[in-house]
C-alpha positions in Angstrom: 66.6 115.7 131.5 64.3 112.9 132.6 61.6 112.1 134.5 61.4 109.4 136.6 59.4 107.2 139.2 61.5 106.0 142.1 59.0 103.1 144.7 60.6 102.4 147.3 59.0 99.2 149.1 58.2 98.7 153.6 61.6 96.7 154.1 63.6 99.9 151.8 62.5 102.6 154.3 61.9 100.0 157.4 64.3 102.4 159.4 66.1 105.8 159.8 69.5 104.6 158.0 67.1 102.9 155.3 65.0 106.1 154.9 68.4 108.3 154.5 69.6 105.4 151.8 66.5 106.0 149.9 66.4 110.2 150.4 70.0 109.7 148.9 68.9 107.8 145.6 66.2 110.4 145.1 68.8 113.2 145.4 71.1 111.7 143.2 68.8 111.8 139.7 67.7 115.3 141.2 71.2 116.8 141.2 71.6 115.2 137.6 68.9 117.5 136.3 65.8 115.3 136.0 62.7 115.3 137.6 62.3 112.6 140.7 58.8 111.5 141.5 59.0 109.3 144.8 56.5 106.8 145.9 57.0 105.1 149.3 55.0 102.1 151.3 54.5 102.2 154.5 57.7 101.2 156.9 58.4 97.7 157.5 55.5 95.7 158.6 53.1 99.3 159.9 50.5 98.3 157.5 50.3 94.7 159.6 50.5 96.8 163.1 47.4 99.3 162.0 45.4 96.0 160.7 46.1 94.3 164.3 44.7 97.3 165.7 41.5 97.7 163.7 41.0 93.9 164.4 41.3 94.8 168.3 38.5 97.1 168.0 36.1 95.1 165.2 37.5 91.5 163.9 35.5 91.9 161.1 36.8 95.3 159.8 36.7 96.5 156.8 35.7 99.5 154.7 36.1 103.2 154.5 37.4 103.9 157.9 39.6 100.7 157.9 41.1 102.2 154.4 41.6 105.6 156.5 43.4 103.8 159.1 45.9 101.7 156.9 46.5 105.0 154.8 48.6 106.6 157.7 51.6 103.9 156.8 51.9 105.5 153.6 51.4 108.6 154.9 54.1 108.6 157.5 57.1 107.2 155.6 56.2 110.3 153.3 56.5 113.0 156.0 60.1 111.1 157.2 61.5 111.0 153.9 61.0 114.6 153.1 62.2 115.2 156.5 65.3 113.3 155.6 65.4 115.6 152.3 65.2 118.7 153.7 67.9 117.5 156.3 69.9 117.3 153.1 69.1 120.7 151.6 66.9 119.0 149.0 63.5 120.9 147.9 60.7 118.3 148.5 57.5 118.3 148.7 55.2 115.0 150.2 51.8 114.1 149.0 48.9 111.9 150.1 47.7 110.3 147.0 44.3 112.2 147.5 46.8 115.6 147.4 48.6 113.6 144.1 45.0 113.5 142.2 45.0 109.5 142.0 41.7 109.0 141.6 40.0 105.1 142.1 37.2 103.0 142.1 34.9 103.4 145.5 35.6 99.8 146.5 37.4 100.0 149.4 40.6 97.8 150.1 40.9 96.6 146.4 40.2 99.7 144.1 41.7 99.8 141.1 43.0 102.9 139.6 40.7 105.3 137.3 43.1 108.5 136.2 45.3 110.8 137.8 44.7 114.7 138.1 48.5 115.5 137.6 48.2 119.5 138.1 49.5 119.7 141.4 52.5 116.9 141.1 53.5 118.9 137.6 53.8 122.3 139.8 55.6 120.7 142.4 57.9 119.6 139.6 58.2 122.6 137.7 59.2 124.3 140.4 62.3 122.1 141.4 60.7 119.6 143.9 61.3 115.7 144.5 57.7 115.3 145.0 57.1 112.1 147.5 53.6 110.5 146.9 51.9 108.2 149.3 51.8 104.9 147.8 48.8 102.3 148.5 46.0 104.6 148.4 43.8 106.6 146.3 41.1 108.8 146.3 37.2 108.2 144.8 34.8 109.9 143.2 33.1 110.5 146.8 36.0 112.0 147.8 36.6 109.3 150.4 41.0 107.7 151.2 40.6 104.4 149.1 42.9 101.8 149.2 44.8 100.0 146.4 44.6 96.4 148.2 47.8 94.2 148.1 51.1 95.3 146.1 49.3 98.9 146.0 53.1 100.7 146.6 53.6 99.1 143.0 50.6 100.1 141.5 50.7 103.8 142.9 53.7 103.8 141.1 53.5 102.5 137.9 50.2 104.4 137.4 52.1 107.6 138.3 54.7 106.9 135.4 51.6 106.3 132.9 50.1 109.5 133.3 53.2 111.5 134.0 54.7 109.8 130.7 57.9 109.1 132.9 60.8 107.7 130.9 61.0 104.9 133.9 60.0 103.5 136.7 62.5 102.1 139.1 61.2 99.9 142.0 63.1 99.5 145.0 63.2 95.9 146.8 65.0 93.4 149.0 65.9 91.5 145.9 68.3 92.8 142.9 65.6 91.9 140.2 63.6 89.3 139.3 64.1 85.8 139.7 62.7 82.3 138.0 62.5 81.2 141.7 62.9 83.0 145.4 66.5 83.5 146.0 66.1 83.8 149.4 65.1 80.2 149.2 67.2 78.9 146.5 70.6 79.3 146.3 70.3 78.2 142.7 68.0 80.8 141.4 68.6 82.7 138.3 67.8 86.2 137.8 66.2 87.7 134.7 68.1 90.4 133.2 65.1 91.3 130.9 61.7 90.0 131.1 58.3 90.4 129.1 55.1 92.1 130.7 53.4 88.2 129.5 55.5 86.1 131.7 56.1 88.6 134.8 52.4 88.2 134.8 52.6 84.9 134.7 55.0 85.0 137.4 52.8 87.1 139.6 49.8 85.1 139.5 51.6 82.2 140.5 52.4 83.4 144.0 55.6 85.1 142.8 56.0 88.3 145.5 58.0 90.4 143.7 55.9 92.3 141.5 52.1 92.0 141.9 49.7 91.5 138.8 47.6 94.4 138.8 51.0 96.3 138.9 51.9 94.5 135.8 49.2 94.8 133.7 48.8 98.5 134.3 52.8 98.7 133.1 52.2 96.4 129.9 48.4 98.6 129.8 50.6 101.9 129.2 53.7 100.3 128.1 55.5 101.5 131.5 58.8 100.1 131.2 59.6 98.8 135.3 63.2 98.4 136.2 63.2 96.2 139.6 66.3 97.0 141.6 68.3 96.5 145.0 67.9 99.1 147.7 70.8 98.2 149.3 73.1 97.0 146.8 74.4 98.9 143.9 73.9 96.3 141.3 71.6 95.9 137.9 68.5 95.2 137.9 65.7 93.3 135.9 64.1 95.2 132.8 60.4 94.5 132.8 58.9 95.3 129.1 
């Protein structure tokens, strides 16, 4: 048996059919035996709709009650993929990352990530559950929904495999790895079929988008070794260690 953190990005669970294909991958490694920690973003581009909405009401938004607001992405896809697992007879239980224990910084749209008070994600687990955690967000020391700023999803995730001492964490994408350029762009581009926590890091501060840095260094922080994959194709991935 294993433990394992499955992320599953906004285009991966943009839609009912996408939200069943990602249910499915968690129930697969759960009917093997291990134990399946999901984290999901927000679907497709909800984050973007909730931020055009706090702009209506105050351009200059930001804060506590904006984090609140752009939570409820997270929070959603959570309560639809554990609806999609109980549709398949799957014991699940979803989380809000305040219900995980992730516990931040107080600075509100770009917290980083302090600790995680595991007890209730290790009961879930011990007692047979795919637990679901919303990605993105965190909780402070004031109690108040924090937010993780951008690639959060990512960061939710690796810093759930750090302190659950998973054996990996698998990150679901549009892409089938990691590229030395976009290969949506370039039909040329060559994918990485291993690739060093130093020059992903690289990578992400230089505008690549498929893994962001704060993700990264947590990982290399921890030694969290990242597998990036396709969530629509069955095909290997890029090793990130």
């Amino acid at each position: 048996m294993a433990r394992y953190v499955l992320k599953f990005g906004g285009s991966s669970v943009a839609d009912t059919a996408k939200l069943y294909a990602a249910a499915r991958k968690l129930t697969a490694l759960h009917r093997q035996g291990h134990e399946v920690i999901g984290v999901l973003s927000a679907q497709g581009r909800e984050t973007d709709r909730l931020m055009g909405l706090a702009r209506e009401v105050d351009p200059d938004c930001s804060g506590r009650e904006l984090d609140g607001l752009l939570s409820t992405g997270e929070t959603c896809s959570v309560s639809l993929c554990g609806l999609a697992l109980r549709r398949l007879a799957v014991p699940a239980v979803g989380l809000t990352g305040w219900q995980a224990g992730l516990q931040t910084e107080s600075n509100h749209g770009a917290a980083r990530v302090l600790g995680l008070s595991s007890d209730r994600i290790e009961k879930e687990l011990q007692q047979g559950r795919i637990v679901l955690v919303a990605g993105f967000q965190g909780i402070n020391a004031s109690g108040d929904i924090t937010t993780l700023g951008r690639g959060g999803s990512d960061t939710t995730a690796v810093a759930l495999a750090a302190f659950l001492k998973a054996d990996r964490c698998l990150i679901y994408t549009d892409v089938d790895g990691v590229y030395d350029k976009d290969p949506h762009r370039y039909p040329d581009a060559v994918k990485y079929d291993v690739i060093s926590y130093d020059r992903m890091l690289t990578m992400a501060r230089s505008g690549a988008k498929v893994l962001h840095d704060r993700c990264v260094e947590l990982a290399k922080q921890h030694r969290v070794v990242i597998e990036v994959l396709s969530s629509s194709q069955d095909l290997p991935g890029t090793l990130v260690c």
